[in-house]
C-alpha positions as CSV (number, residue, x, y, z in Angstrom):
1,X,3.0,-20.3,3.8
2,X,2.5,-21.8,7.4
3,X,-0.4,-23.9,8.3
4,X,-0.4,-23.3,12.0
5,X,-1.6,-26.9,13.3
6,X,-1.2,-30.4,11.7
7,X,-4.6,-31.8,13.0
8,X,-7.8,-32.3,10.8
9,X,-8.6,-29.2,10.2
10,X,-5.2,-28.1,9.2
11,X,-6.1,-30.6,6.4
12,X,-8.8,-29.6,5.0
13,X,-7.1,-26.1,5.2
14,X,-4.7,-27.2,3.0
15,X,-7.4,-28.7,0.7
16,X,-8.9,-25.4,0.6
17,X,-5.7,-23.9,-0.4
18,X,-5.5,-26.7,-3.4
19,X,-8.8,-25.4,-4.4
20,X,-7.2,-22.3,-6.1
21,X,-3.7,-23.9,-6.8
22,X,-2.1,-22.4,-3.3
23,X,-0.6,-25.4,-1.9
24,X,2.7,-24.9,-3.3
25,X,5.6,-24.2,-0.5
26,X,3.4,-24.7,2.6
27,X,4.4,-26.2,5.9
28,X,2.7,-27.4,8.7
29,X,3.4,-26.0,12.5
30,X,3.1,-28.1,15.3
31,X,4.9,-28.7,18.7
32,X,2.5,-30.2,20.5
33,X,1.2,-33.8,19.0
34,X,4.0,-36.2,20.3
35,X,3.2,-38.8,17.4
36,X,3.0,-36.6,14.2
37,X,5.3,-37.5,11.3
38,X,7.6,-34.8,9.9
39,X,5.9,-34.6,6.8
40,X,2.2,-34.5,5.9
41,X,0.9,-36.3,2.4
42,X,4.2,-37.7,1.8
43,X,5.1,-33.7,0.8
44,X,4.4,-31.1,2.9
45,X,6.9,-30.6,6.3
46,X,5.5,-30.2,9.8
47,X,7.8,-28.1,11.6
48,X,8.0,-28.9,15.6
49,X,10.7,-26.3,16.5
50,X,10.2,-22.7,17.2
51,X,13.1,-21.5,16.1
52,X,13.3,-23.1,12.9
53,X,9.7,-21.7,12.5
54,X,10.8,-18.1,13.2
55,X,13.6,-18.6,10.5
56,X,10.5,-19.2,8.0
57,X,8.8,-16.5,9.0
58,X,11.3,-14.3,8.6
59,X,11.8,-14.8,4.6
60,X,7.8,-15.1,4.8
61,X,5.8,-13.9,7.0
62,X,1.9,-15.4,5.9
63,X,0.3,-17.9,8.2
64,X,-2.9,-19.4,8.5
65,X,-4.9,-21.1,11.3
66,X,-5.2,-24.2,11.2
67,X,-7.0,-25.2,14.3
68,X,-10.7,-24.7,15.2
69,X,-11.2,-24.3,19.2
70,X,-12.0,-20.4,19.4
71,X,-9.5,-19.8,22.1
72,X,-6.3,-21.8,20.6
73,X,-7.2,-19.9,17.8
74,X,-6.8,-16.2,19.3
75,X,-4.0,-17.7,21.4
76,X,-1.5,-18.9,18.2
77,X,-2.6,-15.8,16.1
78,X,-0.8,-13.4,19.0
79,X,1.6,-16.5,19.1
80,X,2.8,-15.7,15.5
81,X,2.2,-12.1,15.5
82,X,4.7,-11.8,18.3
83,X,7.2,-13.5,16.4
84,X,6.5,-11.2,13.5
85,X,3.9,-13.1,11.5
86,X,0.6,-12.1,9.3
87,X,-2.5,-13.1,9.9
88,X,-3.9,-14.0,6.5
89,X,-7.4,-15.5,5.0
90,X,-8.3,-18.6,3.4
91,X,-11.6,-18.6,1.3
92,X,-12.7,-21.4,-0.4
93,X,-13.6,-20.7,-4.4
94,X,-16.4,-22.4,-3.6
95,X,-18.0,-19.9,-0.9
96,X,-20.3,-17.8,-1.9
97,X,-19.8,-14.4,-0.5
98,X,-22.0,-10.8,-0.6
99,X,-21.3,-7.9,-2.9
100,X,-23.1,-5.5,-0.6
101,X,-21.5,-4.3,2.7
102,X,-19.6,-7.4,3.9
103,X,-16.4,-6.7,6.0
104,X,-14.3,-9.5,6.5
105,X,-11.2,-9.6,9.3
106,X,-7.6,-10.8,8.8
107,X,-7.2,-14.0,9.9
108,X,-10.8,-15.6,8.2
109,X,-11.2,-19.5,7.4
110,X,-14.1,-19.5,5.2
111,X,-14.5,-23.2,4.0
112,X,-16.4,-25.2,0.8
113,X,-20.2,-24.4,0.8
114,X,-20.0,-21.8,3.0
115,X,-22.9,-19.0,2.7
116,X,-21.8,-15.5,3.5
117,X,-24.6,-12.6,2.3
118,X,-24.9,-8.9,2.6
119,X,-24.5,-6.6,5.1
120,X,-22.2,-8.5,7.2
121,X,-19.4,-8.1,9.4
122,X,-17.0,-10.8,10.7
123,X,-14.2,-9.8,13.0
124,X,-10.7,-11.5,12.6
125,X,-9.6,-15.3,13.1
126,X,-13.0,-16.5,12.0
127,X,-14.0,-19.6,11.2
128,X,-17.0,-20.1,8.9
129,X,-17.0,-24.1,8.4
130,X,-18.5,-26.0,5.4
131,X,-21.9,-25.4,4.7
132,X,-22.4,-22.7,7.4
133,X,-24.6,-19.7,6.7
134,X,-24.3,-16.6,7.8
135,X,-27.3,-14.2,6.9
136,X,-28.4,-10.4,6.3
137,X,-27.6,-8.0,8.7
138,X,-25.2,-10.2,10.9
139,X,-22.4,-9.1,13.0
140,X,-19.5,-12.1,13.8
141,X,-17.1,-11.8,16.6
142,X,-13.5,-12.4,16.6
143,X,-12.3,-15.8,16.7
144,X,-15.3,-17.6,16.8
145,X,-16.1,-21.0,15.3
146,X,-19.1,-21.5,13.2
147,X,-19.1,-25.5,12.3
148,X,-20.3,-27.6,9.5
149,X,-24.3,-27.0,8.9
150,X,-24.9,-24.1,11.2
151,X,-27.4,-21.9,10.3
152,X,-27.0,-18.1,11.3
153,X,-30.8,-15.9,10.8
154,X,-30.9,-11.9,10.1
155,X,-29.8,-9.4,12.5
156,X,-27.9,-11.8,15.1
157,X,-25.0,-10.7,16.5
158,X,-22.4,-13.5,17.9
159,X,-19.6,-11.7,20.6
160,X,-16.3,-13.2,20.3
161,X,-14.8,-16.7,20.9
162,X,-18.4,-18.2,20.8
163,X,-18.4,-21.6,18.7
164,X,-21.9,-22.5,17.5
165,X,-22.1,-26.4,17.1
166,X,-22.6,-28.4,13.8
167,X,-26.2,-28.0,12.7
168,X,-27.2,-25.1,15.2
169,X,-29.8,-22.4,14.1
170,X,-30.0,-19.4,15.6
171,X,-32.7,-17.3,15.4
172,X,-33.2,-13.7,13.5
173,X,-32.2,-10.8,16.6
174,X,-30.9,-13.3,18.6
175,X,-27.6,-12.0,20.5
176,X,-25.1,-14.2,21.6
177,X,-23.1,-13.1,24.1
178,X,-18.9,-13.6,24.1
179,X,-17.4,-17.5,24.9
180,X,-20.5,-19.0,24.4
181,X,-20.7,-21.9,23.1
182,X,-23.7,-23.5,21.4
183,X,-24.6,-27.7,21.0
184,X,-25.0,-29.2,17.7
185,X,-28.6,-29.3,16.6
186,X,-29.3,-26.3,18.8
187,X,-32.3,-24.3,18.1
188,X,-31.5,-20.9,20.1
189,X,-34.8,-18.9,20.2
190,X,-33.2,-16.3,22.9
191,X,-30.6,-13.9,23.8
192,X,-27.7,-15.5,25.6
193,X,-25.3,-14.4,28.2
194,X,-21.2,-14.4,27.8
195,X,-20.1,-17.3,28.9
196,X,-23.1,-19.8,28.3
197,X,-23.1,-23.5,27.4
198,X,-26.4,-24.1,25.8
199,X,-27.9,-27.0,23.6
200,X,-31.1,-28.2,22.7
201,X,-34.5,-27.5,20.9
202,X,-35.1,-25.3,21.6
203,X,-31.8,-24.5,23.5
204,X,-31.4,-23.9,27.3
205,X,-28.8,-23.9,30.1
């Protein structure tokens, strides 16, 4: 299994993985970070050549994102797809997801403490941080990032690549729009365009 990324959150990817006993044969992709060892926790190989990483992918296919920025995200998923990889989730045991209409994409990262209820839809590349909640009646773009402590109402509906900052709320009905992206501690009482940067209490412009 490929960890795409070697950077924080690649970490605590790989801690979720540990959660349910995963962790076994994964590696760690990256090409970019000039000062990253070759292997991660004295075990786990970072691979920095893209030809070596197609070899892997080849006998197995499975990666996971590992990075958080919305549109590095959608960018290494067609990355890997092209180079005939599968998009695959990684759920935390210790989620708590719906029973009742929730469809989840390909792709997820759905962290410790994260709150997922019913009658949800999330598209692929997702990530749901720790302690995020998502609530009844949502609808969650593709490739978005929800971070640590943000608070999604009922009946929102986030358009893709939007990241909504540690801590935000957003409101029941609101819509947020695609690309937007959201402060920490945020409180957004309003619809919001595609392509918006907004913070504050409550949140503007």
């Amino acid at each position: 299994m490929i960890i795409v990324g070697a950077g924080g959150h690649a970490k605590e990817v790989l801690g979720i993985m540990a959660e349910s006993g995963q962790e076994k044969g994964v590696c760690f992709f990256d090409n970019i970070s000039v000062h990253q060892p070759d292997v991660l926790f004295g075990q786990f190989p970072i691979i920095k050549s893209e030809p070596e990483i197609k070899r892997i992918l080849q006998k197995d296919p499975d990666f996971i994102l590992g990075v958080g920025k919305p549109s590095v995200r959608k960018k290494l998923a067609q990355e890997f797809r092209a180079w005939g990889g599968r998009l695959v989730s990684v759920v935390s045991p210790f989620a708590r997801i719906g029973k009742f209409n929730v469809l989840l994409g390909d792709g997820l990262n759905i962290m410790t403490g994260a709150v997922i209820t019913q009658d949800i839809t999330i598209g692929e590349g997702t990530l749901v941080h720790v302690n995020a909640t998502i609530h009844h009646d949502c609808r969650v773009g593709s490739f978005c990032e929800l971070s640590p402590g943000c608070h999604v109402l009922g009946k929102v509906q986030i358009g893709d690549l939007s990241s909504i900052g540690s801590g935000a709320v957003i409101l029941p009905g609101v819509t947020i729009g695609a690309g937007v992206v959201v402060g920490a501690g945020a409180v957004v009482t309003k619809n919001v365009p595609d392509g918006a940067k907004i913070k504050g209490i409550p949140a503007k412009l």
